[in-house]
N, C-alpha and C positions, 0 to 999 in steps of 0.2 A: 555350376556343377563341378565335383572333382570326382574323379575317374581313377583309379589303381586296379593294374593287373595281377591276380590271383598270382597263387603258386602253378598254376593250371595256365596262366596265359589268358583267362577270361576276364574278359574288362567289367570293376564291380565300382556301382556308383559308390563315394564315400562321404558326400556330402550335397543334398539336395536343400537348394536356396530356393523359395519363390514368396513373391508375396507383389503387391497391388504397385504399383508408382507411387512415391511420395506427391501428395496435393498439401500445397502450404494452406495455412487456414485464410479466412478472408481478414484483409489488415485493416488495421484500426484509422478510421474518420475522425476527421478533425471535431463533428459533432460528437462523437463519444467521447471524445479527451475532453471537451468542456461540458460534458456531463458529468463526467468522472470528475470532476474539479468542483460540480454546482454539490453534487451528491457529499462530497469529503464537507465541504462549507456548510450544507445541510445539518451534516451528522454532529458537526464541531457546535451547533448553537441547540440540536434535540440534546447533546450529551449538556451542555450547560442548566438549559430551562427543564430538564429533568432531575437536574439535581435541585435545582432550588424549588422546586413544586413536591417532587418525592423522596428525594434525600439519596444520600452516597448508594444504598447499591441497589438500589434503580439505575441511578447513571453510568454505574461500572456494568450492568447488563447494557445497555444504551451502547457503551464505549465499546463492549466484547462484540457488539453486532454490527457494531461502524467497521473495526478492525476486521474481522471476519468475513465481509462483506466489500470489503474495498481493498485489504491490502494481500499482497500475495504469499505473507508467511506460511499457508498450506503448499507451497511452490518450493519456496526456496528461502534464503536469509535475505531479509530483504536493506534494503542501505538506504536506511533511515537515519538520518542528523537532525533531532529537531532544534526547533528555535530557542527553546532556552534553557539547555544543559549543557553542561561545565563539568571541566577533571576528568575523572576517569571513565565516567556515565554516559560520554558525549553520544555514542553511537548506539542505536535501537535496531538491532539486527532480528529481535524477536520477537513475538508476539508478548510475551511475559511483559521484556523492557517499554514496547509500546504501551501496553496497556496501561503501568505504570505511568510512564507521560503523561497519559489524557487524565487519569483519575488518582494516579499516586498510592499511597495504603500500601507499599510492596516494601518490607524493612532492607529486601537486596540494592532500593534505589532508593536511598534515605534524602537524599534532596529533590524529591519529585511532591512537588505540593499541585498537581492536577493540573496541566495545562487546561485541559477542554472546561473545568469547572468554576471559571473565572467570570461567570458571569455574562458568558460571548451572547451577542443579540441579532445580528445580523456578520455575513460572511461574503466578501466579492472579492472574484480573482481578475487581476489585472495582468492578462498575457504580452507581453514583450516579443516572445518568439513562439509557434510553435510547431516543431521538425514530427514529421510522419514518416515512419521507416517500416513498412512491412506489418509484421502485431506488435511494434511501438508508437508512441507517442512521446516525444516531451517537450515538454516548456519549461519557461522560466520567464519569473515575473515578479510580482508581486499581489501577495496577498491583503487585504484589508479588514480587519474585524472588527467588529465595535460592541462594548460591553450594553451591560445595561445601566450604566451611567451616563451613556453619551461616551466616553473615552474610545479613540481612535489607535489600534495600535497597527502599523503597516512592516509587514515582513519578505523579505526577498524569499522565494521562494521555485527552486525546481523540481518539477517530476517526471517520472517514467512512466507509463501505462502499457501494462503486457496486457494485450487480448489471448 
């Protein structure tokens, strides 16, 4: 409350505050974080085997609802680096750039030939650490995926998880 006395000497409120106690939300389980991790692995082998059964933009829908559903560009910019972009393109703060990664087709990111649509078959994270802080999560590890040739490709990999 702030309080100011009139011209009269009458004490007039000038500014009334109320509202509830802040309650933090409930924080993030190590089983959500390795959900959140089976889920991203999940989405990276639907966006593959969607393209090669229905073609590019099946899987650019596939990719817009991977993205949309696991990353938090409705939030904020998110600090995305992925694994294999170079020069000036390194960093995918947005949903546009992301999306470009997984499926490419965006002439703003002319060296994006589709991560997700390589063919991926299976997806396993191998966590090294993983820190619980409140509504985060993160790790770092390594990632493993393997196409539909049998090829093995294994990536370091960290993330964040805001609940």
């Amino acid at each position: 409350w702030t309080f100011l006395k009139d011209a009269d000497g009458k004490m007039r409120i000038m500014a009334h505050h109320s509202s509830l106690p802040y309650t933090p939300g409930s924080p993030v389980t190590e089983e959500e974080v390795l959900a959140a991790q089976k889920g991203w692995g999940d989405g990276l082998v639907q966006i593959a085997t969607t393209y090669d059964q229905k073609g590019y933009d099946a899987a650019k829908a596939a990719a817009e609802a991977v993205i949309d559903g696991g990353y938090g560009y409705q939030i904020a910019p998110v600090l995305f680096k992925p694994t294999l972009t170079t020069g000036d393109q390194v960093f995918r703060t947005t949903r546009e750039g992301a999306l470009s990664y997984f499926v490419g087709g965006n002439e703003k990111y002319p060296n994006d030939g589709g991560f997700a649509l390589k063919g991926w078959r299976k997806c396993e994270v191998d966590n090294a650490a993983i820190y619980i802080n409140g509504n985060t999560g993160t790790t770092v590890g390594n990632v493993i995926i393997t196409d539909k040739n049998g090829n093995v490709t294994t990536v370091d990999k960290t993330w964040t998880f805001l609940k």
